[in-house]
ZAMARGU-4260 file (C-alpha; in steps of 0.2 Angstrom, whole numbers, plus 5000, padded with zeros to 4 digits):
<rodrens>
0) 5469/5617/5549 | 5457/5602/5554 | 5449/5602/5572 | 5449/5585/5577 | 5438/5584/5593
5) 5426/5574/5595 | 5427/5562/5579 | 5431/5545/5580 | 5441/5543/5567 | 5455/5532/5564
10) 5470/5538/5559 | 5474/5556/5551 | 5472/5554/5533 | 5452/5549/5536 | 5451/5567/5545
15) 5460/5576/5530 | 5449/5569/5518 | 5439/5578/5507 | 5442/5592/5521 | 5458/5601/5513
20) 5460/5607/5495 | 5475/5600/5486 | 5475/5583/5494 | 5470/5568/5489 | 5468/5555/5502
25) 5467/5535/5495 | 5458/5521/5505 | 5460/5505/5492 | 5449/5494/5506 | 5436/5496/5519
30) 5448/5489/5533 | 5450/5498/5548 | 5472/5502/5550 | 5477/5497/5533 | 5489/5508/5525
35) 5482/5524/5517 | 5491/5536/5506 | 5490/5554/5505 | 5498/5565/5491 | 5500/5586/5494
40) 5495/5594/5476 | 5498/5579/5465 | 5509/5568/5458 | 5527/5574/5455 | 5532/5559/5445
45) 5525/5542/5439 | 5516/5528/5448 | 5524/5512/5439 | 5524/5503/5455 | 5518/5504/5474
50) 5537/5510/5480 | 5531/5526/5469 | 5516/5528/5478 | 5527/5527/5494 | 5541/5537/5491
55) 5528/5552/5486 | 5519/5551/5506 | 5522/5566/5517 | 5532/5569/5533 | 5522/5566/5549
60) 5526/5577/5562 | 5519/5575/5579 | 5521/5586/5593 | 5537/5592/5583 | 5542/5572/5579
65) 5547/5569/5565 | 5539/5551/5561 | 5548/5538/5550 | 5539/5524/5542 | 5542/5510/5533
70) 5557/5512/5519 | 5552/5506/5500 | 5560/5488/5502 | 5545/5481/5509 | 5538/5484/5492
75) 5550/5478/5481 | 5554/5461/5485 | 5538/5452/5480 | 5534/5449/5462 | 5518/5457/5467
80) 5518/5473/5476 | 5501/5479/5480 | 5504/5476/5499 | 5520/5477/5508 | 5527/5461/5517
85) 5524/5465/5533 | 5508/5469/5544 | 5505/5484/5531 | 5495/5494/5544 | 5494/5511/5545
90) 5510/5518/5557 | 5501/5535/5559 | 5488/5528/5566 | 5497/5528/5583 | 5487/5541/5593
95) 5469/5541/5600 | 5460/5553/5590 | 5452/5562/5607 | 5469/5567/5611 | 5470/5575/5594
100) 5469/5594/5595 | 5471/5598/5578 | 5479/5592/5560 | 5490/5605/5549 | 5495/5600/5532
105) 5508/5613/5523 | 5507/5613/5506 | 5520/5630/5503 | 5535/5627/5496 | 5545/5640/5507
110) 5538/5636/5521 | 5541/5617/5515 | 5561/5623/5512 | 5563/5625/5533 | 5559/5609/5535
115) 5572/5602/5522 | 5574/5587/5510 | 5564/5577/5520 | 5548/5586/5517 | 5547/5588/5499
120) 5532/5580/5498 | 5522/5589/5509 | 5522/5591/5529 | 5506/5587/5540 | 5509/5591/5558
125) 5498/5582/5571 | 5497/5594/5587 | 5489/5585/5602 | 5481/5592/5619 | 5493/5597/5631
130) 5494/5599/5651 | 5484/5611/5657 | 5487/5623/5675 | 5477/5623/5687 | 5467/5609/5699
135) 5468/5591/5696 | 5455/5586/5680 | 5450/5569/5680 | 5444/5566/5662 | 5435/5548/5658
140) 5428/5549/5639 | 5420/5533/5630 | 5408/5532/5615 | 5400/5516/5608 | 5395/5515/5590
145) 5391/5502/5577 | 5396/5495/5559 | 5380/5493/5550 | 5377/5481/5533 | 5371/5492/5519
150) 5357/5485/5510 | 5365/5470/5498 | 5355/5461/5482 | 5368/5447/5477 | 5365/5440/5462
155) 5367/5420/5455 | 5371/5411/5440 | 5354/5417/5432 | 5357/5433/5432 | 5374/5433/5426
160) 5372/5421/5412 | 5357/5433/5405 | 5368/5445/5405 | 5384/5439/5396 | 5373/5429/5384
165) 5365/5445/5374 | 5384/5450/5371 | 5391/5433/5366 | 5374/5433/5354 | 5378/5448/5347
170) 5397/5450/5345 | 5405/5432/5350 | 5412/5421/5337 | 5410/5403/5338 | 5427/5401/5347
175) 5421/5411/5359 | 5407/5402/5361 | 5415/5386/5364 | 5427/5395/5377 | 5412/5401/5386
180) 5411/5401/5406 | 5410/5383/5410 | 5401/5386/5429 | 5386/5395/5418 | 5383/5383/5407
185) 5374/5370/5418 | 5360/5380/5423 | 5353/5364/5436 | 5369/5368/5445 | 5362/5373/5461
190) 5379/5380/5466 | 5378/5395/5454 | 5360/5395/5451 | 5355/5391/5467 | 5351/5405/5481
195) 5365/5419/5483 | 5365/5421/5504 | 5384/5423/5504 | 5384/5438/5510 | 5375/5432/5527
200) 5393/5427/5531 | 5404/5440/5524 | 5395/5458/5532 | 5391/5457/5548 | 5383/5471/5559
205) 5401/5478/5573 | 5401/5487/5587 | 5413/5500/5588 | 5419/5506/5607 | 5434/5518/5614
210) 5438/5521/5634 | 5451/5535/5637 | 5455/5542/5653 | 5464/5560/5654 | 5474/5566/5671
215) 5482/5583/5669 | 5485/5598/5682 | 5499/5607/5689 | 5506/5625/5692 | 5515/5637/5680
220) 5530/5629/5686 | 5527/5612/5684 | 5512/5603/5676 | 5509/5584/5669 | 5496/5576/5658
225) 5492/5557/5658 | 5480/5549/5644 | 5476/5532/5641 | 5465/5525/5627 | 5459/5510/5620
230) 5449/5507/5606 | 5441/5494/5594 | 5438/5497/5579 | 5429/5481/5569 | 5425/5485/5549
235) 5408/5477/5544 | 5415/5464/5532 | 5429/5450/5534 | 5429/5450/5554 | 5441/5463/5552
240) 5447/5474/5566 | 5458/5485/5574 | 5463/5487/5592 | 5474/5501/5597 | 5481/5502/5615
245) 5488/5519/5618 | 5499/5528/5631 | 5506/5547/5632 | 5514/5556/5646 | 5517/5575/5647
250) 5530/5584/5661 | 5532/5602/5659 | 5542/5612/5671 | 5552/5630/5670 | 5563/5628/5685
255) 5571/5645/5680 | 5562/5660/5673 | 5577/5659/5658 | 5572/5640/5657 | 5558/5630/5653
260) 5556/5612/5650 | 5544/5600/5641 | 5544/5585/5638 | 5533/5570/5631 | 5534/5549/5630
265) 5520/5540/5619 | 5517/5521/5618 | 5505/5511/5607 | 5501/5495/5601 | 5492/5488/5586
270) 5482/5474/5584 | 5477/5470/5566 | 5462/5457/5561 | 5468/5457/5541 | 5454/5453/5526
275) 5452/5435/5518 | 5455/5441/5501 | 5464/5429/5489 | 5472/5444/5480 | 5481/5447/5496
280) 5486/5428/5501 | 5491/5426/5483 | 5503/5441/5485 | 5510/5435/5501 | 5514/5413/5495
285) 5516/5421/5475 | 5508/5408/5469 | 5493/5409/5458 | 5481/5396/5454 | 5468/5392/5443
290) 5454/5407/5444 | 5444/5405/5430 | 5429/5397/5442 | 5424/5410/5455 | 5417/5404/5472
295) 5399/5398/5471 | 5387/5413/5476 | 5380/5400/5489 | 5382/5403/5508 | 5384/5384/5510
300) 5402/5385/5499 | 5408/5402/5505 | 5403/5395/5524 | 5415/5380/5521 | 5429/5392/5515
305) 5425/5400/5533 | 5426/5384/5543 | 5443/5380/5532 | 5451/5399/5537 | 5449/5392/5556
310) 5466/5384/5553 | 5474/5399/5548 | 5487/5411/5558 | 5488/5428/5552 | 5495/5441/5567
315) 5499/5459/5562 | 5506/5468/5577 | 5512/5485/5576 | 5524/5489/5594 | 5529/5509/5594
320) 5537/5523/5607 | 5541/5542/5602 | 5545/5556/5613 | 5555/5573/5616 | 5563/5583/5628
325) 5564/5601/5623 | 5577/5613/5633 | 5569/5633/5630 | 5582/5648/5635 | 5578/5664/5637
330) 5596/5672/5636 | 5590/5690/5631 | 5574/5699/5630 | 5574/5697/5612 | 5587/5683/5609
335) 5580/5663/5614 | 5591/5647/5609 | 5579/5630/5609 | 5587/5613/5611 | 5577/5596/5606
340) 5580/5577/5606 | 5565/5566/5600 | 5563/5548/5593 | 5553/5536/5583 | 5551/5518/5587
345) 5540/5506/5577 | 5542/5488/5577 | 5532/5476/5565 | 5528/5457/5567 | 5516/5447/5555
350) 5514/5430/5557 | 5506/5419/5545 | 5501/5400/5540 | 5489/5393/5526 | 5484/5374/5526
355) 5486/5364/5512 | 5465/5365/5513 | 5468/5383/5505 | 5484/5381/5495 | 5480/5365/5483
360) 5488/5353/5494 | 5503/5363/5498 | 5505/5372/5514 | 5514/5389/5517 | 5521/5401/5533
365) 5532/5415/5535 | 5537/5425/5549 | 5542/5445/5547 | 5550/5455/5559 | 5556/5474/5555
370) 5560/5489/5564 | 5560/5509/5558 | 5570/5520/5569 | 5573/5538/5569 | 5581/5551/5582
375) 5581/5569/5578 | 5591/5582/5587 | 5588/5602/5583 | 5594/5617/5590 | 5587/5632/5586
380) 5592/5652/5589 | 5580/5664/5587 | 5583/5684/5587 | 5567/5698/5586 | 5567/5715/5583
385) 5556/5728/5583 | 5564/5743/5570 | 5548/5753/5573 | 5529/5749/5580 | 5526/5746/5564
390) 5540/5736/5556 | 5550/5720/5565 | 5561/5707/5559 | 5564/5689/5565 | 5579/5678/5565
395) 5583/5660/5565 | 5599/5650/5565 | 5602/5632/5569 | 5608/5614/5564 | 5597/5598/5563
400) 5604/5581/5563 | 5594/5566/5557 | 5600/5546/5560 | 5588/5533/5554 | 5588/5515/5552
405) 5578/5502/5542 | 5581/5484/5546 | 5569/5469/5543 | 5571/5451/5544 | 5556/5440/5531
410) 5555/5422/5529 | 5545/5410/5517 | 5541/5392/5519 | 5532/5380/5507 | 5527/5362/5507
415) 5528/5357/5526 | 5524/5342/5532 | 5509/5343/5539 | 5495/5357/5543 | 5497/5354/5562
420) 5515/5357/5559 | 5514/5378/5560 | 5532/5384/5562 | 5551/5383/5550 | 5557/5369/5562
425) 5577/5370/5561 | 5590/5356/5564 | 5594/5360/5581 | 5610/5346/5584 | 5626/5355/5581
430) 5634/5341/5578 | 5623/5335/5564 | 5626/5341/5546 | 5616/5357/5540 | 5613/5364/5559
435) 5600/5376/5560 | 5594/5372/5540 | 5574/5369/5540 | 5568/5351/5540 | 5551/5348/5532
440) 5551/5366/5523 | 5559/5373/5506 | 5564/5391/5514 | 5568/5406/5507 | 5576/5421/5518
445) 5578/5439/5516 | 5586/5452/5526 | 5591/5469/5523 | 5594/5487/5534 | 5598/5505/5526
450) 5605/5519/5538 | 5603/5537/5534 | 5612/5551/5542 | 5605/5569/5539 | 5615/5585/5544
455) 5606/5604/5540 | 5610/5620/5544 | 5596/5634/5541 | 5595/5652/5542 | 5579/5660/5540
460) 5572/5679/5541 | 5555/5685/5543 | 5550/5704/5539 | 5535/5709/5546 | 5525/5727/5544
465) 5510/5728/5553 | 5498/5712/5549 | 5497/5719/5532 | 5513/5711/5524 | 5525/5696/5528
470) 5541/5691/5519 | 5550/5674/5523 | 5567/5668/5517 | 5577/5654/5522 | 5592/5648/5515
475) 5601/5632/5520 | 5612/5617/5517 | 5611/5599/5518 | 5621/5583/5518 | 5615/5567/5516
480) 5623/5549/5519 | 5617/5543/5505 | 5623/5553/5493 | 5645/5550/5487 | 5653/5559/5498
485) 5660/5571/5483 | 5641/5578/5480 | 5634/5576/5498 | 5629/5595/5501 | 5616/5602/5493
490) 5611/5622/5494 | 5594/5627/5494 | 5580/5641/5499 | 5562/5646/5499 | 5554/5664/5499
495) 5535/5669/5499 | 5525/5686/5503 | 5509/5688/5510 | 5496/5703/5507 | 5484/5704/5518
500) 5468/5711/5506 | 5456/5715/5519 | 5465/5733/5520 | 5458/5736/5502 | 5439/5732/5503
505) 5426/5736/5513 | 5425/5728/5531 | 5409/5715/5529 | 5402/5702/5542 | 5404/5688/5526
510) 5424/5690/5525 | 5434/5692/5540 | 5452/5683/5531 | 5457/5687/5511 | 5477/5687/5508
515) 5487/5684/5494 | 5504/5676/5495 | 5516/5668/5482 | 5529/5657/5487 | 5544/5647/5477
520) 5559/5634/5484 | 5571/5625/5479 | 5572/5610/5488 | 5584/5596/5488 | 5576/5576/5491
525) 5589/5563/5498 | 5588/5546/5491 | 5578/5533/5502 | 5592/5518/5499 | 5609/5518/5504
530) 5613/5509/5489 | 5622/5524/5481 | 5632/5531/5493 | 5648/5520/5488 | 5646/5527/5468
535) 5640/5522/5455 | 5629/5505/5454 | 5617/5496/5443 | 5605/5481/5440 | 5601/5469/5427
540) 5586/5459/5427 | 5593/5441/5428 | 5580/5425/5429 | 5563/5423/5424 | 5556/5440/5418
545) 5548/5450/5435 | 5554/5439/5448 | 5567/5446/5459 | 5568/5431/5469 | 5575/5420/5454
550) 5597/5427/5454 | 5600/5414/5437 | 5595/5410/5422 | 5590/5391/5425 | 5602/5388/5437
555) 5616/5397/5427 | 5626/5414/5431 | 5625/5426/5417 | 5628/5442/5414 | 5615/5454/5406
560) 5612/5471/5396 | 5605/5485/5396 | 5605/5489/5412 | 5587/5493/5419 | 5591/5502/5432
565) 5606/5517/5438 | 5614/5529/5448 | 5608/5546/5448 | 5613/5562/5458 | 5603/5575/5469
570) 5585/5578/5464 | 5577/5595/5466 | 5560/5601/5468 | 5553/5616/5462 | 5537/5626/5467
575) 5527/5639/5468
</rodrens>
């Protein structure tokens, strides 16, 4: 477990970092809310391409939420996937990190099995401050910090052709020689020989600032929490940035001593500033052009790209609501039954336009909108039992049902007529042939949604004797939406032990915690497409070779074989 206080972090995967063995968190760029991946103990199958990467990420679970991000389509439309199509920020990121109270990542594969399918690849749970009984506490926290440039030498033309030219004297043939860089041969050209101060423009030195205010209080009956926070968060390169506007509200109450109720609403907004790289814009139009010449190293060039990216519209907004209400009853001394509704909200929006200035004379927009939604109901009964002082067992039943939905709506537009002219303008006559068609762009559109539907029932026991051994077993059974409905229940289980060692060795002020546990599950994962649930299907690569969006061979149906991809059943996933 993580302690969070008092870090300005951004999002949860930079405060696992380096702190927790077995995970490896990636951060592929310095920009503040990109995506970030984190993988639990490794790989547990192939990265080919980025939807792998996705489909191995953990389930976020936040003040028992069960978060839902972006699905693996927003991936695997593009020709080129190292970004998704929409804002591609980081949807963990949601909450201000001084209302963090601590991060939790379970790596056990048994304790993995009670959270079911879903959590195959790991479980981090995000636990924030709560309300806290007693007088009113006014709370106003804020922090002021800065970016600074590291200490940079560019280099030229000088320097590079020094250093290419001892190779090519050594080892080049003299077609090699011909085909050497043509930008280094002309060594008056001041462009790439000239002074390297491009990097004046691109770092720049950021101020960093966060205002929260907390409002809590209350009785043992009845208490409420209030935060609000918002922060920036510039990188130090680029212009790039990060504001995060964010919302919770708490309401506890136990209007009975049998019943308690608790219950949370959160709200935040994301505002992205996105990097300038060409790798990124070629992604987006998939288009690549000439790159043999690199920009010249002199600030003079790289300042007119600047001047140029003025004309350019790139909005990455991120809109997002989850919350719970949890019903606790205290039927029985030793008997309680725990009813819980949450849901997850995220809604994505990126706007873009390049000029023709940036795109050899051809201009380009699109426009994405999405939407991941999740609701999660649980009920829970737990039984205790104490056979002697020394010896207890615990008991849970329950059912959890999951519904979630994916839906986005993406749209590209080429060759407009004119740079001032920023939006896919439609023919808005109805009585005009080809209503709503675009005038002035060649458009392409894409749409798609996947639901999932996710019913488990669990039974777990817990023997306990003393705090020198613990046994766990759960067993349960899940059905997916995905899956035919001939194979859509899948059994599985999870059972550890834990030895506490301290009982064998000599009490010391250096060890205060040693244990041994082992631990094994069985656990089944759910596809992430619908796209099997009716049966069988498969997909042959039609078109030119890696473009999904070509559906014909030069403008001619065909039919193709073998097939490249095919329908599989349940996967499992064993550890220990």
């Amino acid at each position: 477990m993580v302690i969070v206080e008092t870090k300005p972090f951004v999002s949860p995967q930079q405060v696992i970092k380096g702190m927790i063995p077995g995970v490896i968190v990636n951060e592929n760029t310095y920009e503040p809310g990109r995506e970030q991946s984190l993988l639990v103990r490794g790989l547990k199958s192939p990265l080919i391409y980025k939807s792998d990467l996705h489909n191995q990420q953990p389930l976020y679970i936040l003040d028992g939420i069960p978060l839902i991000g972006d699905p693996p389509f927003v991936y695997d439309i593009k020709k080129y996937d190292n970004i998704n199509i929409g804002p591609a920020t980081n949807q963990f990121a949601t909450s201000d990190m001084d209302n963090i109270k601590s991060i939790e990542v379970i790596k056990d594969p048994a304790i993995l099995a009670q959270y079911g399918p879903l959590a195959t690849n790991g479980v981090v749970l995000i636990t924030t401050k709560k309300a806290v009984v007693g007088d009113r506490q006014i709370s106003i926290n804020s922090f002021l910090g800065s970016s600074l440039i590291e200490s940079i030498t560019p280099v030229n033309g000088d320097y590079e052709n020094r250093f290419r030219s001892q190779f090519y004297a050594k080892y080049a043939t003299s077609a090699q020689k011909l085909n050497y860089a043509g930008y280094l041969r002309d060594s008056t050209n001041t462009d790439y020989y000239g002074p390297t101060n491009w990097h004046k423009a691109y770092y720049d030195n950021s101020l960093t600032h966060n205002v929260n205010l907390s409002i809590t209080g209350g009785s043992e009956r009845a208490n409420f929490k209030f935060y609000g926070g918002v922060n920036s968060l510039p990188g130090s390169a680029e212009s790039t940035k990060l504001d995060r506007y964010n919302g919770v509200f708490y309401i506890n109450m136990v209007p009975f001593k049998w019943l308690s109720l608790a219950s949370m609403v959160n709200v935040t907004r994301l505002d992205r500033d996105r990097n300038k790289s060409f790798r990124d814009r070629y992604n987006e139009t998939g288009y690549l052009p000439d790159v043999t010449t690199p920009l010249p190293p002199g600030g003079s060039v790289y300042q007119g790209f600047l001047n140029e990216y003025q004309k350019v519209i790139d909005n990455n907004i991120n809109n997002m609501t989850k919350g719970y209400i949890s019903l606790n009853f205290d039927i029985l001394k030793n008997l309680s039954y725990k009813a819980q509704f949450s849901f997850d909200y995220n809604q994505s929006i990126r706007d873009v336009f390049w000029p023709t200035t940036l795109m050899e004379t051809i201009n380009f927009v699109s426009n994405y909108f999405g939407y991941n939604q999740r609701f999660n109901l649980t009920n829970r009964l737990n039984y205790k039992i104490d056979l002697t002082s020394n010896h207890s067992l615990s008991f849970d039943l329950g059912h959890v049902y999951w519904a979630d939905k994916n839906k986005y709506n993406y749209a590209t537009a080429y060759d407009g007529p004119s740079d001032f002219i920023k939006v896919n303008v439609v023919q808005v006559n109805a009585s005009e042939g080809g209503y709503l068609s675009p005038v002035g762009f060649m458009t392409y559109r894409y749409t798609d949604d996947i639901e999932h539907k996710l019913s488990s029932f669990f039974g777990n026991v817990k023997y306990t004797y003393k705090d020198f051994l613990d046994i766990n077993y759960t067993l349960r059974t899940d059905g997916s939406s995905n899956r035919t409905p001939d194979k859509r229940w899948y059994i599985s289980s999870g059972l550890s032990a834990e030895l506490d060692l301290l009982s064998f060795v000599k009490p010391s002020d250096n060890l205060n915690k040693l244990r041994l546990g082992a631990s094994f599950a069985r656990i089944g994962e759910t596809f992430l497409t619908d796209q099997y649930a009716y049966g069988p299907q498969y997909r042959t690569d039609l078109g030119w070779d890696k473009e999904p969006n070509m559906i014909s061979y030069n403008g001619f149906a065909t039919v193709s074989r073998p097939y490249t991809m095919g329908w599989a059943s349940w996967t499992s996933c064993s550890g220990n």
